[in-house]
N, CA, C and O atoms as a printed pandas DataFrame, in Angstrom:
     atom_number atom_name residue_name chain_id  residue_number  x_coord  y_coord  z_coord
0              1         N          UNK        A               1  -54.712   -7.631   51.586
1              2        CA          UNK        A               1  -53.800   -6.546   51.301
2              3         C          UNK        A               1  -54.303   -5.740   50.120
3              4         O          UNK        A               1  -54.631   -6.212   49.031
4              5         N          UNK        A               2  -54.327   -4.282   50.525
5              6        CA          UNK        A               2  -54.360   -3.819   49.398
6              7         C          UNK        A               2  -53.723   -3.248   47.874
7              8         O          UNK        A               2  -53.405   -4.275   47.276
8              9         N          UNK        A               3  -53.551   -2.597   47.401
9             10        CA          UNK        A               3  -52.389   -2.156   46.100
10            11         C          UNK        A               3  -51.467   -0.770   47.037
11            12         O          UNK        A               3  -50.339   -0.440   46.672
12            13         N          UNK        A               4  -52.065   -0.194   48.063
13            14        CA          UNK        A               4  -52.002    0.938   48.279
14            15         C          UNK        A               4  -50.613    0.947   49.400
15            16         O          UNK        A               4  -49.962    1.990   49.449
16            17         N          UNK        A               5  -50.282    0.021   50.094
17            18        CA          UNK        A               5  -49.806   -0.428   51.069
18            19         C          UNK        A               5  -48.239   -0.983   50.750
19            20         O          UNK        A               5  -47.312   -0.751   51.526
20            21         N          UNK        A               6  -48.017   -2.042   49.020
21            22        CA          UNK        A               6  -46.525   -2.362   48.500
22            23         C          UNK        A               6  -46.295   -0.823   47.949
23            24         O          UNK        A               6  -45.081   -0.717   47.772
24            25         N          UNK        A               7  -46.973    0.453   47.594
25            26        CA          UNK        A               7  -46.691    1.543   46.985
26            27         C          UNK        A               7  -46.139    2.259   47.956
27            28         O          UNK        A               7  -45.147    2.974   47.818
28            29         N          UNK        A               8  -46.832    2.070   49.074
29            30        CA          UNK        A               8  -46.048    3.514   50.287
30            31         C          UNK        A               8  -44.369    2.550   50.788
31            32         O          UNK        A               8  -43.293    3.147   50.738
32            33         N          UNK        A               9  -44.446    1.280   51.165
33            34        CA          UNK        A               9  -43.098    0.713   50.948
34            35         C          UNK        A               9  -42.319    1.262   49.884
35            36         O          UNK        A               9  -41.276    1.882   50.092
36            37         N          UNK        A              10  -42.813    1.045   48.705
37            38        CA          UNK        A              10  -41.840    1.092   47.645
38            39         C          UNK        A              10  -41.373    2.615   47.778
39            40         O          UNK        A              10  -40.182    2.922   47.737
40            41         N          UNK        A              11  -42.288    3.442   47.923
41            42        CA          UNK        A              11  -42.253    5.223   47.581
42            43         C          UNK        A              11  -41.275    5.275   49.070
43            44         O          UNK        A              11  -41.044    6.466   49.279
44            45         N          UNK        A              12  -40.802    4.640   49.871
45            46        CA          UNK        A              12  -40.229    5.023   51.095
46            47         C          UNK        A              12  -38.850    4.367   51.033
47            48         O          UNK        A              12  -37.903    4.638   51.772
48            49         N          UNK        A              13  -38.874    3.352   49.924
49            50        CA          UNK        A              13  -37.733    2.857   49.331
50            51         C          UNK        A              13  -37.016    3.723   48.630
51            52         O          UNK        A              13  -35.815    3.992   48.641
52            53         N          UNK        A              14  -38.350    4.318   47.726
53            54        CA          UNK        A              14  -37.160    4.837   46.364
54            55         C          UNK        A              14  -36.677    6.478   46.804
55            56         O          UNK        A              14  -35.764    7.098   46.258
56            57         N          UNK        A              15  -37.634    7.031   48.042
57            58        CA          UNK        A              15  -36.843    7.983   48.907
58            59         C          UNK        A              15  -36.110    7.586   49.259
59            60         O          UNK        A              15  -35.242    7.739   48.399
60            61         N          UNK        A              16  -35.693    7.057   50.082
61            62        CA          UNK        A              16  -34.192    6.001   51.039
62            63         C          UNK        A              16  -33.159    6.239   49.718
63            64         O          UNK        A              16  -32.497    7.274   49.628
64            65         N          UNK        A              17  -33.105    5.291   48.825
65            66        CA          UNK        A              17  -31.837    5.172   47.874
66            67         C          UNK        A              17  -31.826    6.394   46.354
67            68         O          UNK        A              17  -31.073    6.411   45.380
68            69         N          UNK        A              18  -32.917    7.236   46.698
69            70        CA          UNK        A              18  -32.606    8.257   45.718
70            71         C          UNK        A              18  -32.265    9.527   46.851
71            72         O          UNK        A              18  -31.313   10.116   46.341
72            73         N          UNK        A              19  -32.428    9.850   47.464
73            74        CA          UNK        A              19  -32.299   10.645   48.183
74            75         C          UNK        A              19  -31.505   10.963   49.711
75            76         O          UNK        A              19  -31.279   12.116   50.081
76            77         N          UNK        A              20  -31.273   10.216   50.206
77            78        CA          UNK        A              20  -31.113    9.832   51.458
78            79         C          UNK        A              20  -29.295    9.747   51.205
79            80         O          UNK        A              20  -28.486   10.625   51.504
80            81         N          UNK        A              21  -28.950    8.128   50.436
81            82        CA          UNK        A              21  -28.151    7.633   50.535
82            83         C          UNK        A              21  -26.813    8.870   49.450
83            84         O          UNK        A              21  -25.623    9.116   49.645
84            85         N          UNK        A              22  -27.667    9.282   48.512
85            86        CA          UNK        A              22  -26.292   10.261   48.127
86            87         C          UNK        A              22  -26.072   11.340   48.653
87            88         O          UNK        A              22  -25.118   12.104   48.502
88            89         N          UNK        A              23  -26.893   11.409   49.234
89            90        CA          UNK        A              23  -26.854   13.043   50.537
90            91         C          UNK        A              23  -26.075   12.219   51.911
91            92         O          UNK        A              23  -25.703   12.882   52.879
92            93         N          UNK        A              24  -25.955   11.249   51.874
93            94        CA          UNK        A              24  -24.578   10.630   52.230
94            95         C          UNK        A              24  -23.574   10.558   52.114
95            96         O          UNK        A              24  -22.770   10.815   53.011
96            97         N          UNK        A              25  -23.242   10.138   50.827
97            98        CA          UNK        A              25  -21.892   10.046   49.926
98            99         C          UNK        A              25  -21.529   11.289   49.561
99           100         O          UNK        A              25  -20.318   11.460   49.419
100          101         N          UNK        A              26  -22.639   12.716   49.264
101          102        CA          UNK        A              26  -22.127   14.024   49.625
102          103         C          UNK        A              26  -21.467   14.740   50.719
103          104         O          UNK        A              26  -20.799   15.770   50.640
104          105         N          UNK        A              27  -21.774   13.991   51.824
105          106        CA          UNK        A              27  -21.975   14.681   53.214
106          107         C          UNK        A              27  -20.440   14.344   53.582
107          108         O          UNK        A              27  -19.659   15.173   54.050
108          109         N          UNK        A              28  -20.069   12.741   53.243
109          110        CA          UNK        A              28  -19.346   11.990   53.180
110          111         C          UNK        A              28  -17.610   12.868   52.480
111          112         O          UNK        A              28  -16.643   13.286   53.116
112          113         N          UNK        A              29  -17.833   12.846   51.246
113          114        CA          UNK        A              29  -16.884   13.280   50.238
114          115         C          UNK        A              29  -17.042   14.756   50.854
115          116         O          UNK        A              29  -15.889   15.187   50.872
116          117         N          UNK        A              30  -17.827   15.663   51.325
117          118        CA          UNK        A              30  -17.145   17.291   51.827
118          119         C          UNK        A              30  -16.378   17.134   53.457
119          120         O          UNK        A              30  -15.593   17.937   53.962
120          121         N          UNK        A              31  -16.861   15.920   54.018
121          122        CA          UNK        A              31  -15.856   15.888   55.171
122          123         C          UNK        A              31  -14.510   15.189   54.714
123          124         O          UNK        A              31  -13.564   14.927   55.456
124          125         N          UNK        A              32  -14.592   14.949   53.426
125          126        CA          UNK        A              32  -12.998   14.544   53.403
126          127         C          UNK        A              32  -12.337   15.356   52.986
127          128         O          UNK        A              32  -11.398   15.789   53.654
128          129         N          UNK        A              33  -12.730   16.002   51.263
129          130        CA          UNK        A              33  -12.647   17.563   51.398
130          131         C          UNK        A              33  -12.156   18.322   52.634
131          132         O          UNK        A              33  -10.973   18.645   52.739
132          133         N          UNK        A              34  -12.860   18.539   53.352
133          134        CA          UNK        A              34  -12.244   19.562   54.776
134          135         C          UNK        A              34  -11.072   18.987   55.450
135          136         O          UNK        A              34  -10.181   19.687   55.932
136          137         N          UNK        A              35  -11.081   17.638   55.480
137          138        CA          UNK        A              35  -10.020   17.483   55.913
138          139         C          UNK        A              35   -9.003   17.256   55.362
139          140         O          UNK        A              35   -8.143   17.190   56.241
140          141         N          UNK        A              36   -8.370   17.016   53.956
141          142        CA          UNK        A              36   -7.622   17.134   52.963
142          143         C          UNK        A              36   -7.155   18.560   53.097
143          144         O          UNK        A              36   -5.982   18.913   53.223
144          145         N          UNK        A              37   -8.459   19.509   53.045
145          146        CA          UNK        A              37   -7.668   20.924   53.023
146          147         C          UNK        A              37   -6.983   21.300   54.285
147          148         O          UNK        A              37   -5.928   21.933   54.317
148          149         N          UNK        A              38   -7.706   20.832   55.436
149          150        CA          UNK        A              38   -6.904   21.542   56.766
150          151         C          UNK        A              38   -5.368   20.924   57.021
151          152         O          UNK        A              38   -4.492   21.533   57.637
152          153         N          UNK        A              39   -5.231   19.736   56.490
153          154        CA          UNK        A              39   -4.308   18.716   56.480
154          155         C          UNK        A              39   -3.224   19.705   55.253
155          156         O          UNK        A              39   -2.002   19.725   55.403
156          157         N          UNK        A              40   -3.727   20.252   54.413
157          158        CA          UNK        A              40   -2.412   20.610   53.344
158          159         C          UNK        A              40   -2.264   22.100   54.372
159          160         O          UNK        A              40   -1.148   22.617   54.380
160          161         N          UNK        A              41   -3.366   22.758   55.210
161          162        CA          UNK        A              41   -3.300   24.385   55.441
162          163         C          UNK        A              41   -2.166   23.764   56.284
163          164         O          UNK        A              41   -1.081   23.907   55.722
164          165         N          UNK        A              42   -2.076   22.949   57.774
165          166        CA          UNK        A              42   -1.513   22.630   58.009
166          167         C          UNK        A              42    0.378   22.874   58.050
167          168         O          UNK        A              42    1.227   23.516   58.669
168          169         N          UNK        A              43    0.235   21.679   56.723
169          170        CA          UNK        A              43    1.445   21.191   55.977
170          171         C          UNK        A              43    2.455   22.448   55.516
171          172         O          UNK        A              43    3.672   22.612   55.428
172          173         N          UNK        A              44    1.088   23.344   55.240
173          174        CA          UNK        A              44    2.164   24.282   54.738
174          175         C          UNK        A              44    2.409   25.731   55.717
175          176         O          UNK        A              44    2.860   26.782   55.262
176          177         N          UNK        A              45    2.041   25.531   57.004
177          178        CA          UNK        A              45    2.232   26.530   58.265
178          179         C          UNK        A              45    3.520   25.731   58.404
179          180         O          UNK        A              45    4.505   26.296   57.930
180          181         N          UNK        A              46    3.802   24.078   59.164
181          182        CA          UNK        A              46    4.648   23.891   58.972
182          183         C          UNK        A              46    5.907   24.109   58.194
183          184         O          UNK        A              46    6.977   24.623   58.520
184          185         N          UNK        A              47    5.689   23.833   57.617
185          186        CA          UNK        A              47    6.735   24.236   56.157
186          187         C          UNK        A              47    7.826   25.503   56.187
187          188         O          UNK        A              47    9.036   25.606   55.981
188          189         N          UNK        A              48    6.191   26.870   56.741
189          190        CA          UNK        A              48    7.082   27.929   56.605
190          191         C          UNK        A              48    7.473   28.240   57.949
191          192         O          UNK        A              48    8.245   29.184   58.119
192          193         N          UNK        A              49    7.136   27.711   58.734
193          194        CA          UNK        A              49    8.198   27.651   60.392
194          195         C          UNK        A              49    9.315   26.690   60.470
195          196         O          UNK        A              49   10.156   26.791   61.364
196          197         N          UNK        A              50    9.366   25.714   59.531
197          198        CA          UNK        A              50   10.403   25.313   59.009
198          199         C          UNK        A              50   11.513   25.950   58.366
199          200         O          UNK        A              50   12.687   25.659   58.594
200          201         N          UNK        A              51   11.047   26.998   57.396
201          202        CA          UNK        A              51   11.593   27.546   56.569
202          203         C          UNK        A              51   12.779   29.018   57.515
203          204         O          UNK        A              51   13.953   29.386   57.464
204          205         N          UNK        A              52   11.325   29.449   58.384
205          206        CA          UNK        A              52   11.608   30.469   59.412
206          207         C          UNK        A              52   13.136   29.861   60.472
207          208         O          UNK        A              52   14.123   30.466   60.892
208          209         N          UNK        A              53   12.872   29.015   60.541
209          210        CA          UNK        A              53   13.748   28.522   61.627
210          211         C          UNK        A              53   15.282   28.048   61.161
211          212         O          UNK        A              53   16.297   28.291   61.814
212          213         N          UNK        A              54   15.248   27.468   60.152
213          214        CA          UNK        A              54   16.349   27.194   59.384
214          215         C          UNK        A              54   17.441   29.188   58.658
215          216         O          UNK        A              54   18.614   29.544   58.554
216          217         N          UNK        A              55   16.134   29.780   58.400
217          218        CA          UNK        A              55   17.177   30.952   58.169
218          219         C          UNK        A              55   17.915   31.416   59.405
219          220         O          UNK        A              55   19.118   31.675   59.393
220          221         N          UNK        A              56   17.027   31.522   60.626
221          222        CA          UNK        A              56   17.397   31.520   61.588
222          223         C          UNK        A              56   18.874   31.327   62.348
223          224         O          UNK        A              56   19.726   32.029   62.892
224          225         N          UNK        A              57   18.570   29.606   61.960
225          226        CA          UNK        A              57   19.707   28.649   62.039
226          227         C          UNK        A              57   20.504   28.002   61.131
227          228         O          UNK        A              57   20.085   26.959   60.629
228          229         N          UNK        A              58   21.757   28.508   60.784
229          230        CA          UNK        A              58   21.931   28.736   59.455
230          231         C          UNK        A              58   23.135   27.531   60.056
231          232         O          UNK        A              58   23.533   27.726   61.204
232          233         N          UNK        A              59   23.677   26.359   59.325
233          234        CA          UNK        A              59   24.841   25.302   59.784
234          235         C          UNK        A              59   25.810   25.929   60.298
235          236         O          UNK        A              59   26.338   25.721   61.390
236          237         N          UNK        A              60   26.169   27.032   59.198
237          238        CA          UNK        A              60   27.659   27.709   59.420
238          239         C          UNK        A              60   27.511   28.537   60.759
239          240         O          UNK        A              60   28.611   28.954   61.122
240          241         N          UNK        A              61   26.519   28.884   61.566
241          242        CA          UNK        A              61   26.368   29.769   62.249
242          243         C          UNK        A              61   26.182   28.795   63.901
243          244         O          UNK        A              61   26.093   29.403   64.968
244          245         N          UNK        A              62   26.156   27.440   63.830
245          246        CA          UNK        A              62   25.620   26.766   64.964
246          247         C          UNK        A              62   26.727   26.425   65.521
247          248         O          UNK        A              62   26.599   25.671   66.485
248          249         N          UNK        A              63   28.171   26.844   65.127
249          250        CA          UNK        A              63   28.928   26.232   65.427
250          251         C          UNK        A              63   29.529   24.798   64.478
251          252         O          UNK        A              63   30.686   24.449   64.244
252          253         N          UNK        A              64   28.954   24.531   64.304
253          254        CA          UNK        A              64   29.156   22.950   63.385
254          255         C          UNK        A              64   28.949   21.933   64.162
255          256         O          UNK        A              64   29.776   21.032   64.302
256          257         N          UNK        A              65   27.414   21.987   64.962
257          258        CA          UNK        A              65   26.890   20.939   65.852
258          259         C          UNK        A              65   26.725   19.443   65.063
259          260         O          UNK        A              65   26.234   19.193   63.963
260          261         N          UNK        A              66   27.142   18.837   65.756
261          262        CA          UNK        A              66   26.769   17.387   65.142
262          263         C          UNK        A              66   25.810   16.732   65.659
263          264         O          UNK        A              66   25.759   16.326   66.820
264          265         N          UNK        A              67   24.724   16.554   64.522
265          266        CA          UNK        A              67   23.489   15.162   64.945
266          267         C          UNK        A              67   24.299   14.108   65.234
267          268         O          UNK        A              67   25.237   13.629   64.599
268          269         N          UNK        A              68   23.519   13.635   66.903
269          270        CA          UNK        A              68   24.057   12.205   67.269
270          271         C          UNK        A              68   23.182   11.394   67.111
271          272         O          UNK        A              68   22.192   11.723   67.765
272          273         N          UNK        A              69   22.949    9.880   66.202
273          274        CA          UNK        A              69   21.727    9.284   66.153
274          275         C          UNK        A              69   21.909    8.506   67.524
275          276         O          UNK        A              69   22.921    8.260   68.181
276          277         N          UNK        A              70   20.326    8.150   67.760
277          278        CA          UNK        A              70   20.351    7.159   68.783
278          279         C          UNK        A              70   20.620    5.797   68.490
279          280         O          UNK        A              70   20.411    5.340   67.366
280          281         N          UNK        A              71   21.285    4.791   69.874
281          282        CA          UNK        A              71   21.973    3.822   69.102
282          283         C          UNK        A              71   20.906    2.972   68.787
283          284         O          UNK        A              71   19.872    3.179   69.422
284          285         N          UNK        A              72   20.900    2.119   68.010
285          286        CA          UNK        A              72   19.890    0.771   67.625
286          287         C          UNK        A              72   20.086   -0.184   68.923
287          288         O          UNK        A              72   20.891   -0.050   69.844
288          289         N          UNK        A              73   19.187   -1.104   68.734
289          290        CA          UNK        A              73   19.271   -1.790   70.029
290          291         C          UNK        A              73   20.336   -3.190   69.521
291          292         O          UNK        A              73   20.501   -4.128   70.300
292          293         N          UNK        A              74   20.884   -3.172   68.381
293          294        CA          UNK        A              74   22.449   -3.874   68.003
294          295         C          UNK        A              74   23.482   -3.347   68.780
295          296         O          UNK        A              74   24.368   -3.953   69.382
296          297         N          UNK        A              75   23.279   -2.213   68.701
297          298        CA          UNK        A              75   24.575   -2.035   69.091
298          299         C          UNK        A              75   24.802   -1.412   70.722
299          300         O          UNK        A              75   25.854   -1.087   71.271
300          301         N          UNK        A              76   23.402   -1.386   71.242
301          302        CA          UNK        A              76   23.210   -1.396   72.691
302          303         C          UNK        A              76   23.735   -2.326   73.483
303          304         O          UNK        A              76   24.195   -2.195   74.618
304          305         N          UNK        A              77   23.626   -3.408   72.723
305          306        CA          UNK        A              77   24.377   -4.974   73.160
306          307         C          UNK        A              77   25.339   -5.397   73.241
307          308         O          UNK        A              77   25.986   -5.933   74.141
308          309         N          UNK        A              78   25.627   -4.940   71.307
309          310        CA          UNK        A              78   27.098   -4.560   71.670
310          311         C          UNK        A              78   28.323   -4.106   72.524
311          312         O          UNK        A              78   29.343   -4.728   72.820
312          313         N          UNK        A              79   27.767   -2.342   72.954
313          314        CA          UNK        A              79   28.260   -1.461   74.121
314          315         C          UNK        A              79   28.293   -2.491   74.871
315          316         O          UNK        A              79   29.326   -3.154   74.790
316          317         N          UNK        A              80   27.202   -2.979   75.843
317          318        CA          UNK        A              80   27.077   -3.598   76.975
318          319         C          UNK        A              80   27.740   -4.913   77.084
319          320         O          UNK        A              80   27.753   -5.447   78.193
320          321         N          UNK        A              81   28.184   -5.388   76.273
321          322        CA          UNK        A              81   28.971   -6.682   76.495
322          323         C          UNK        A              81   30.736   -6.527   76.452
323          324         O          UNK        A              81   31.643   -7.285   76.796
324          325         N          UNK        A              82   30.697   -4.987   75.777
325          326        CA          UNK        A              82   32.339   -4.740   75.833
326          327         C          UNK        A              82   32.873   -4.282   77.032
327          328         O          UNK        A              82   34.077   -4.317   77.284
328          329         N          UNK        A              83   31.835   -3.763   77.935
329          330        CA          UNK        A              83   32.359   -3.661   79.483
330          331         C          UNK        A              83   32.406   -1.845   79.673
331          332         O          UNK        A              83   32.556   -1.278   80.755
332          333         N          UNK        A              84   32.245   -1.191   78.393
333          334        CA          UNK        A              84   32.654    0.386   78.757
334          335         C          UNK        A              84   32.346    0.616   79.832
335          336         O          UNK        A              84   32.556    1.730   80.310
């Protein structure tokens, strides 16, 4: 073996973990970036079709509809054993 041969290993090493691997962890951290931001652009389209819809639909104006929750499965059992 010669000297010339552990040098091109090593020089292909210290490319790999100087170069390589944080152009990873860059590449890495701007796709989360992008998706953090599309995730808040998102959040806040929602928000204002939220916002849109509620002026819209104003309580006093719906009549005075009442949310019915759905029943739990307690009291599904319940119902069903009282015979309604």
């Amino acid at each position: 073996m010669t000297d010339e041969e552990p040098n091109n290993d090593e020089a292909s090493h210290q490319l790999f973990f100087n170069q390589i691997i944080p152009g990873l962890w860059v590449g890495l951290l701007d796709l989360l970036h992008d998706m953090w931001m599309r995730l808040g652009e998102f959040m806040e389209q929602q928000s204002q079709i939220y916002e849109e819809v509620m002026a819209v639909l104003k309580p006093e104006e719906s009549g005075g509809a009442e949310v019915i929750p759905f029943p739990t499965p307690e009291e599904e059992t319940n119902n069903n054993g009282k015979g309604n």
